[in-house]
N, C-alpha and C positions, 0 to 999 in steps of 0.2 A: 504494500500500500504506500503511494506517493503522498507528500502534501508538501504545501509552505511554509520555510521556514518559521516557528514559531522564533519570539524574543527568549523565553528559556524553558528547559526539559527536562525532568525527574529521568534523568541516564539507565536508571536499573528500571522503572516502568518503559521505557523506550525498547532497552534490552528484552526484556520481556515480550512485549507487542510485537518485536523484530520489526521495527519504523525503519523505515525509508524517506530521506528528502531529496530532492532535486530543484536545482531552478538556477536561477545566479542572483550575485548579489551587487550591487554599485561600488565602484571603487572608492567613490565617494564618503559611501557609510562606514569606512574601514580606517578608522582614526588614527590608530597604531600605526602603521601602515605608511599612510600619508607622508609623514614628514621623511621616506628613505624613495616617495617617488615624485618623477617629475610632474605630475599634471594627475589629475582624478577622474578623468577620462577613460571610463568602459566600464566592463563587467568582469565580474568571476563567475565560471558557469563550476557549478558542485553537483555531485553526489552523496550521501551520506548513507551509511546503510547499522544500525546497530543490529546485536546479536550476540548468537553462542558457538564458538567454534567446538569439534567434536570431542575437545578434551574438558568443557564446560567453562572453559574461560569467556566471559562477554567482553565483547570488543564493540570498537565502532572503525568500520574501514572508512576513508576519506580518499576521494576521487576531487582533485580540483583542477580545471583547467583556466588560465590566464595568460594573459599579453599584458606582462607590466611598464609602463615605462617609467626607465633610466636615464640618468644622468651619468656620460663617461668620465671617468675621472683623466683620463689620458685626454680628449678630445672638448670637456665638455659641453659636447652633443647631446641629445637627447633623441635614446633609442628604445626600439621595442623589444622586451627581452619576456617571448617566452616560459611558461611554467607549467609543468605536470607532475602535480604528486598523487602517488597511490600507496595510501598508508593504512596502517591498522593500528590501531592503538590499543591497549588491552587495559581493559577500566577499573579500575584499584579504589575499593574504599577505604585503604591505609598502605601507606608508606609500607612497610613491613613485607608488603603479596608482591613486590617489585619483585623479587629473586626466583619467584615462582612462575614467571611468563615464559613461555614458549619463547624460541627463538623469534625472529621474521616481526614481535611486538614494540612497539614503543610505548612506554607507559602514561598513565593519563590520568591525574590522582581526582578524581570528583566526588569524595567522599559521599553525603546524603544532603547535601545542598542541590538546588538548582544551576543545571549550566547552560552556559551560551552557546549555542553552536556557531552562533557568526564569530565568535571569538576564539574558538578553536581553528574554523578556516583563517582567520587572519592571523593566530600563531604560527600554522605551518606553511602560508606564503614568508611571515618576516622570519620564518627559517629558514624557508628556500632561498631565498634575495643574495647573490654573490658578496662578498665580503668587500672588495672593489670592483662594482660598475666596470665593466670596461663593451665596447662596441665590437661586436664580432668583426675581425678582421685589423683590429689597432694591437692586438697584443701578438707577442712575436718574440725573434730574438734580437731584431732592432729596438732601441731603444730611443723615440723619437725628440728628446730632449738632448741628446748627442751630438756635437758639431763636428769632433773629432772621429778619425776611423780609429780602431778599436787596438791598433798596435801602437800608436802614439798615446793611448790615454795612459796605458801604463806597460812601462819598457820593462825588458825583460831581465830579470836577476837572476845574479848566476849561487847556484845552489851551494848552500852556506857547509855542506857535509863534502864537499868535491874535494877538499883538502883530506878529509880522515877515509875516503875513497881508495884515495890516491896511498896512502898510508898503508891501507889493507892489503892492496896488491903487492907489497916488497916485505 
């Protein structure tokens, strides 16, 4: 069963029902977010699916696809940089059941409170988000703040053990 995203969801009734949401969300509404992109321009289109996998752990898998745009740090441009995540997270009502997930889990602690799920998709985009912006096709082994070629920037030194080398052989 599909619906729209609700504001927030009792995780272990969710689990239970085994919900399903789909739709997308404005990149607008994704506050966190905002200040690591250039402009708030589009959407994120999601999936959500909670449940029990066969060894009775509840999880919830996230399916997100987006086009975020970047600001490069090399160029200062602003580009569109691509995102796909497909994750399961496995739902912990204590700290403690961490050590007990399955491999392939990432953990998600939402005890017996209400959670957000638009706030869970926008933790795992500002996870996904590269560490430095850069525009596909600017990074490389040129370094384009470089004036000099790369054998005058630093000359070659003669190896400080070539004397006790030299030693070894007599």
């Amino acid at each position: 069963m599909s619906a729209p995203l609700p504001e927030t969801v009792d995780a272990w009734r969710m689990v239970t029902a085994r919900r399903t949401f789909h739709g997308a969300l404005p990149l607008a509404d994704l506050k966190r977010l905002a200040p690591s992109l250039a402009g708030a321009e589009g959407s994120v289109a999601y999936d959500l699916e909670f449940g029990t996998d066969k060894l009775g752990v509840p999880f919830l898998a996230v399916r997100v696809d987006a086009v975020l745009p970047l600001t490069c740090q090399r160029t200062l441009e602003t580009f569109e940089q691509p995102v796909r995540i497909d994750m399961r997270l496995g739902l912990l009502a204590d700290e403690r059941d961490e050590a007990a997930l399955p491999p392939g889990y990432e953990p998600l602690l939402v005890g017996h409170e209400a959670m957000s799920l638009a706030a869970v998709i926008e933790d795992e985009l500002i996870l996904a988000l590269p560490l430095v912006p850069t525009k596909p096709g600017t990074e490389g082994p040129h370094d384009a703040w470089s004036t000099a070629p790369a054998a005058e920037q630093e000359p070659a030194r003669e190896n400080p053990f070539a004397a006790l080398q030299a030693l070894k052989k007599t």
